[in-house]
DSSP file (Angstrom, degrees, kcal/mol; ACC not computed):
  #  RESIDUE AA STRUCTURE BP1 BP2  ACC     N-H-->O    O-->H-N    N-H-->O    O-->H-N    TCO  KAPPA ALPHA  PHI   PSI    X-CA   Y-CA   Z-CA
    1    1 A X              0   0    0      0, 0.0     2,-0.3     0, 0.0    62,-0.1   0.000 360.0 360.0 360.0 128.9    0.0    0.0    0.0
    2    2 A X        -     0   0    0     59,-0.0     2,-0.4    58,-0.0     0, 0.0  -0.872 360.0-178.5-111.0 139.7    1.3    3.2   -0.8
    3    3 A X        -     0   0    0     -2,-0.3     2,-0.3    62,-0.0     3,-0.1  -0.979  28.2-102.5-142.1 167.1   -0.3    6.2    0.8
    4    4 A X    >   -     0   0    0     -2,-0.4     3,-0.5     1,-0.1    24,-0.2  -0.658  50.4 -88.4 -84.7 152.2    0.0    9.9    0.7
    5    5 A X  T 3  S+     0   0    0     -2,-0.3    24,-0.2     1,-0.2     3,-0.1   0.036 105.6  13.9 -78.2 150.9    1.7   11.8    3.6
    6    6 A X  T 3  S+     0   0    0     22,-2.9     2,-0.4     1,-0.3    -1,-0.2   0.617  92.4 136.3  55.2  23.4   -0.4   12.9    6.6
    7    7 A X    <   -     0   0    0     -3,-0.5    21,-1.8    21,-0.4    -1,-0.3  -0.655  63.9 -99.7-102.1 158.2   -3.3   10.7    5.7
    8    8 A X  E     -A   27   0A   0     -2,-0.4    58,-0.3    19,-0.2     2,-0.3  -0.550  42.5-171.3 -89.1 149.1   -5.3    8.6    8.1
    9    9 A X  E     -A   26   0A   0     17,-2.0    17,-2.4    56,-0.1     2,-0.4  -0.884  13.2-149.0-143.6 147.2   -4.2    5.1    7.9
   10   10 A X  E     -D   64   0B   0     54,-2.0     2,-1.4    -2,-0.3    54,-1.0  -0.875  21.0-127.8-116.2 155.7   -5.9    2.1    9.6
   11   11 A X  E     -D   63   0B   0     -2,-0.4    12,-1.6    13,-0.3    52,-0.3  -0.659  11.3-160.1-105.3 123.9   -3.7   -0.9   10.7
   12   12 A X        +     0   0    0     -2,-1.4     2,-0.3    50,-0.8    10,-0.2   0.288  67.8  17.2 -92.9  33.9   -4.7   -4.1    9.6
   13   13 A X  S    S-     0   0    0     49,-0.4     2,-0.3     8,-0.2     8,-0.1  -0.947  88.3 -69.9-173.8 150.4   -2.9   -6.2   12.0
   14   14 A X        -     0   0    0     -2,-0.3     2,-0.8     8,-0.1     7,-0.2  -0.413  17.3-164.7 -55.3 125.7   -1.2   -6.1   15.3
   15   15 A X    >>> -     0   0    0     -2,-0.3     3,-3.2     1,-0.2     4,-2.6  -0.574   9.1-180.0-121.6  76.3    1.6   -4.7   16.2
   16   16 A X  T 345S+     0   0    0     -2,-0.8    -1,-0.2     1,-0.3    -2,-0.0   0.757  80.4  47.7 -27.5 -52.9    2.5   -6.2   19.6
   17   17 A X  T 345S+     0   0    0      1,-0.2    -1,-0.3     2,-0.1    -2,-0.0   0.154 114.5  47.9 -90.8  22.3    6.1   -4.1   20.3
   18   18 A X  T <45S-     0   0    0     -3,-3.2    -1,-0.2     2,-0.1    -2,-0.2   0.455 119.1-117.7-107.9 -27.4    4.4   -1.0   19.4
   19   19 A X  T  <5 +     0   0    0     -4,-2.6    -3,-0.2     1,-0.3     2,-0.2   0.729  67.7 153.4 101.2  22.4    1.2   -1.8   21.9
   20   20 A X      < -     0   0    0     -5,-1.7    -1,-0.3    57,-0.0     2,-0.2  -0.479  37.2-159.4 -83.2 161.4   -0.7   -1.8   18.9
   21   21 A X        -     0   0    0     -2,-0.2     2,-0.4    -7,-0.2    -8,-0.2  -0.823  29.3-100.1-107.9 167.1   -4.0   -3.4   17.4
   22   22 A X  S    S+     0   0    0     -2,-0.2   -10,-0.3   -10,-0.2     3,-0.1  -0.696 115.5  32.7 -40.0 120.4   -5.8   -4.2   14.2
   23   23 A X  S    S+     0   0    0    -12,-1.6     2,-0.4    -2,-0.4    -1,-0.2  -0.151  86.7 137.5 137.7 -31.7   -8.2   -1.7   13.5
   24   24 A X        -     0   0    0    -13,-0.2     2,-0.3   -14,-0.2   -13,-0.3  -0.283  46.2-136.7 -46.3 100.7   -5.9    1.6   15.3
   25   25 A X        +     0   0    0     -2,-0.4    22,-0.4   -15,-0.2     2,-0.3  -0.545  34.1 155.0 -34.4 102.6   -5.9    4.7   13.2
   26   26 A X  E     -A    9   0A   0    -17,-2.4   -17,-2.0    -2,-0.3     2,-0.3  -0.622  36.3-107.3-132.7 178.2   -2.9    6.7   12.6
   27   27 A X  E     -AB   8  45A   0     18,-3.0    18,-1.9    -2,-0.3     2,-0.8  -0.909  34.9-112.5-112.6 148.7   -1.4    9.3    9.9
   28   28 A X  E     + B   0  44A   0    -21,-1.8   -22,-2.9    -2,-0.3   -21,-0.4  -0.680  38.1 174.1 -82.3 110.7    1.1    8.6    7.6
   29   29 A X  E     -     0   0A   0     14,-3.0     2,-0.3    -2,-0.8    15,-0.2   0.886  48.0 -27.2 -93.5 -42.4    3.7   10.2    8.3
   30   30 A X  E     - B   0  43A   0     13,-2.7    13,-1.9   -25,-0.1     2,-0.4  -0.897  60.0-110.9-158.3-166.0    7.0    9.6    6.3
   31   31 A X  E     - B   0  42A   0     -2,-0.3     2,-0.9    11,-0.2    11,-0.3  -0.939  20.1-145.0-144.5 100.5    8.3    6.3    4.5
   32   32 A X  E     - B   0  41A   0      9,-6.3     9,-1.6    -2,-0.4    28,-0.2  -0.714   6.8-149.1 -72.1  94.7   11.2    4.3    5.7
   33   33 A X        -     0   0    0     -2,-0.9     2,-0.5     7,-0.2     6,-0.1  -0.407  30.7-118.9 -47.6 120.3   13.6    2.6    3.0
   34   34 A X        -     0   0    0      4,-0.4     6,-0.1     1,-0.1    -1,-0.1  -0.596  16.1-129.4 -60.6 123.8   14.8   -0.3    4.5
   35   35 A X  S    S+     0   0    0     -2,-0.5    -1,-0.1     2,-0.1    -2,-0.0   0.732  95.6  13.0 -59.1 -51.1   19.0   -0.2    4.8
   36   36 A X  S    S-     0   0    0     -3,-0.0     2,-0.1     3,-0.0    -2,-0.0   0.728 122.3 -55.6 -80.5-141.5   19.2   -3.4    3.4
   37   37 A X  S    S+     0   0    0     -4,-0.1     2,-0.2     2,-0.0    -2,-0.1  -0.557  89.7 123.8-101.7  46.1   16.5   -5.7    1.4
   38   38 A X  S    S-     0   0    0     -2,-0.1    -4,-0.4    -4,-0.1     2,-0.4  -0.479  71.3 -70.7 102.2 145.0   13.9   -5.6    4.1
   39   39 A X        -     0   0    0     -2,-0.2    -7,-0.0     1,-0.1    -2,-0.0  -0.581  48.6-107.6 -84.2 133.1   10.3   -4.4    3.8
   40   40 A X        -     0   0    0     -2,-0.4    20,-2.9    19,-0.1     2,-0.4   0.098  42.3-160.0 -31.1 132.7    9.6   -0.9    3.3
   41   41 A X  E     -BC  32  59A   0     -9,-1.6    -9,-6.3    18,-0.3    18,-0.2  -0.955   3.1-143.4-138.6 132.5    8.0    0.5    6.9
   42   42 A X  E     -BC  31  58A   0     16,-2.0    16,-3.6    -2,-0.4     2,-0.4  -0.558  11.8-119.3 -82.1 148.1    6.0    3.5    7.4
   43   43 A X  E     -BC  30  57A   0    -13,-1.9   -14,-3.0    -2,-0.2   -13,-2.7  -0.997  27.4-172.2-124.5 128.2    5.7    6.3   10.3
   44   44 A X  E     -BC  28  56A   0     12,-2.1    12,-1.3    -2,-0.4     2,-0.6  -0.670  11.3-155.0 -97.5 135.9    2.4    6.5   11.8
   45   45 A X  E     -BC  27  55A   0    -18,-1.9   -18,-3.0    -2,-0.3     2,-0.6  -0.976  18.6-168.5-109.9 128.0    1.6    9.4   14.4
   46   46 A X        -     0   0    0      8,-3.2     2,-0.4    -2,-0.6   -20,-0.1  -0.859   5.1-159.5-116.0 156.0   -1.2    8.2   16.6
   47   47 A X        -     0   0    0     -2,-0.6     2,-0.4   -22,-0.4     6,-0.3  -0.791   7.8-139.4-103.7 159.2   -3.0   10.4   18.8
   48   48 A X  B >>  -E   52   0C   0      4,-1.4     3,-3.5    -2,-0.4     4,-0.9  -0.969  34.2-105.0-105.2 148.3   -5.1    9.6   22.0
   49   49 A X  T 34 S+     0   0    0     -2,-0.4    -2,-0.0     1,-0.3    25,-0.0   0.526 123.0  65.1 -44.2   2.4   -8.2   11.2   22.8
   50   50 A X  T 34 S-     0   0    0      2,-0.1    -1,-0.3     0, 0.0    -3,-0.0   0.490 118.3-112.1 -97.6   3.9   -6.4   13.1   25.5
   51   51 A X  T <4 S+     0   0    0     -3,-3.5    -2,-0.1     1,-0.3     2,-0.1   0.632  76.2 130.7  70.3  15.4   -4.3   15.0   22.3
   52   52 A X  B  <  -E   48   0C   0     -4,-0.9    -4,-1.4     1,-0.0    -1,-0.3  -0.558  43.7-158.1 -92.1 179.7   -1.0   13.4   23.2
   53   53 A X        -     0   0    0     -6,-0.3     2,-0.3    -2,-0.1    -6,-0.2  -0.681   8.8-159.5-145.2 170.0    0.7   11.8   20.0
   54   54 A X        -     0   0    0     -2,-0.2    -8,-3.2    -8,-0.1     2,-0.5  -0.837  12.8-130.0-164.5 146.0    3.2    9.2   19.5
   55   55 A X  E     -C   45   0A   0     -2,-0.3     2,-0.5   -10,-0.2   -10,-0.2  -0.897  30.4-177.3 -91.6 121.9    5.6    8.1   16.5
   56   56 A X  E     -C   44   0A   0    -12,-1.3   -12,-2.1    -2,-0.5     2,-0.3  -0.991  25.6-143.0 -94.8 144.6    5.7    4.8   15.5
   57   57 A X  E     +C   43   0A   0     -2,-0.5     2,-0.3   -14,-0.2   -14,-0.2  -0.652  33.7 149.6 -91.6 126.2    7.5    2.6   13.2
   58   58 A X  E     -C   42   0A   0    -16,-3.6   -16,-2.0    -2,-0.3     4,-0.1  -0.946  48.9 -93.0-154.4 143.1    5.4   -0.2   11.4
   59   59 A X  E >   -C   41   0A   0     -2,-0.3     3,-1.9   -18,-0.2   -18,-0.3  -0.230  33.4-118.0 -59.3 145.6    5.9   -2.0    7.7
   60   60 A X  T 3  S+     0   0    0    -20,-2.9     3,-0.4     1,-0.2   -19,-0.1   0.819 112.4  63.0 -51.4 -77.0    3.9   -0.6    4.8
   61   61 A X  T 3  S+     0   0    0      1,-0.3    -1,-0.2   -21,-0.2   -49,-0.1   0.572  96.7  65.8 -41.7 -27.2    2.0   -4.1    4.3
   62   62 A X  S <  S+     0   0    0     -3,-1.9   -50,-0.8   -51,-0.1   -49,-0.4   0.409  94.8  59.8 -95.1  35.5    0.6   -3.4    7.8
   63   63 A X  E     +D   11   0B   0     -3,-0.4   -52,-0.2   -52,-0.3     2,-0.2  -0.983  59.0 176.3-152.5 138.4   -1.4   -0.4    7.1
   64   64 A X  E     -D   10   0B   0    -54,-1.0   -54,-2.0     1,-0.4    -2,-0.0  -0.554  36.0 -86.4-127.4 174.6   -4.7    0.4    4.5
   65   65 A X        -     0   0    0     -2,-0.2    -1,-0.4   -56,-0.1     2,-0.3  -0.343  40.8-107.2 -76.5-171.2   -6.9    3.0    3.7
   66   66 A X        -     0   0    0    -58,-0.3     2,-0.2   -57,-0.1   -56,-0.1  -0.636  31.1-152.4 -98.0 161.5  -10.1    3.8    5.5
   67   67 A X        -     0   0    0     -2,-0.3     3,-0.2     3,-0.1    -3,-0.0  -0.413  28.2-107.6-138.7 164.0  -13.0    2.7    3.3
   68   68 A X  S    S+     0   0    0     -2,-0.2    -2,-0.0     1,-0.1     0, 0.0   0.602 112.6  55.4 -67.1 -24.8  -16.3    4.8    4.0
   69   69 A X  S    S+     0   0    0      2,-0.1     2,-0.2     0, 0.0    -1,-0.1   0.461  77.5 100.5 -98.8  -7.0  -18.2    2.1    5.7
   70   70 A X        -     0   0    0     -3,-0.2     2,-0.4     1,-0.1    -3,-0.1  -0.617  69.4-132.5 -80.8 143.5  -15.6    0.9    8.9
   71   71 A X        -     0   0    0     -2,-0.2     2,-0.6     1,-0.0    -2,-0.1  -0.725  16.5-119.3 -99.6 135.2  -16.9    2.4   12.1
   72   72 A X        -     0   0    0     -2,-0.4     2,-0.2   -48,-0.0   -48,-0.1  -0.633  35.4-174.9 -87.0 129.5  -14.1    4.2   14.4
   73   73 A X        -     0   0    0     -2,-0.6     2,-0.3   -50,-0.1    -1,-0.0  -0.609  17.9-134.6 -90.3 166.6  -13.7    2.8   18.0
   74   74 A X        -     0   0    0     -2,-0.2     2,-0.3   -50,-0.0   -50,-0.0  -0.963  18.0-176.7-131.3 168.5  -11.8    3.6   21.0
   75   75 A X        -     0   0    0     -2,-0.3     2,-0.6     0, 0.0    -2,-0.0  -0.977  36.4-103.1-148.0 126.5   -9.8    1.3   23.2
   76   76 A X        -     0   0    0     -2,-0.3     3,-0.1     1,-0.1    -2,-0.0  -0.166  43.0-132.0 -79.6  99.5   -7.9    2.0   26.4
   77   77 A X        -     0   0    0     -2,-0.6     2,-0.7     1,-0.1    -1,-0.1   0.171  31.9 -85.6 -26.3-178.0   -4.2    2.2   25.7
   78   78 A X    >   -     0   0    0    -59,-0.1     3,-2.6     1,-0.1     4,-0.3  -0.865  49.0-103.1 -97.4 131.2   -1.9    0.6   27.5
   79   79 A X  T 3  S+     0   0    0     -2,-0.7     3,-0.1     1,-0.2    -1,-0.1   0.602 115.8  23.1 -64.5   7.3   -0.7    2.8   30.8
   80   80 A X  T >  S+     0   0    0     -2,-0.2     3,-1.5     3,-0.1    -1,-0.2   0.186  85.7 114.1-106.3  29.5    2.5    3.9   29.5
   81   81 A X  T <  S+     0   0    0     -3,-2.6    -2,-0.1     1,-0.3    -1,-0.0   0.782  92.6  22.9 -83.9 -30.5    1.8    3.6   26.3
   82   82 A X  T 3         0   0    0     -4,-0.3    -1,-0.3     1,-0.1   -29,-0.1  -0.212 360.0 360.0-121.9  57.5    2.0    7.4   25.8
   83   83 A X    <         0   0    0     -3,-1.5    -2,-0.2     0, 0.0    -1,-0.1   0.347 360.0 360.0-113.8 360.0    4.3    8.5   28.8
């Protein structure tokens, strides 16, 4: 998936060592070349409903558009997830 920069991006899998889920919303933020042969990874900023942010690193594969029809949830972070 290729996407254009600062667009909202939904993740379509988990991302355990980030504290992530399926279904978590971000923006796209920039586009990591991998140094080597390795798959291409994206930076997501996510926000929480309190306005804090966070950067994370995740491979392009693991992130899609929004579609018109998916309905947005919220989910209680993990507690340090944005300290």
């Amino acid at each position: 998936m290729t996407s254009k920069l600062y667009k909202q991006v939904i993740l379509n899998r988990d991302i355990p060592e980030e504290g992530l889920r399926a279904g978590d919303v971000g923006y796209y933020v920039e586009t990591l070349e991998h140094p080597s042969e390795g798959e291409t990874g994206a930076i997501l900023e996510i926000f929480n409903f309190g306005g804090e942010s966070r950067l994370v690193s995740v491979p392009l594969s693991a992130i899609e558009a929004p579609i018109p029809d998916l309905v947005v949830t919220a989910r209680k972070a993990d507690s340090q997830w944005f300290k």
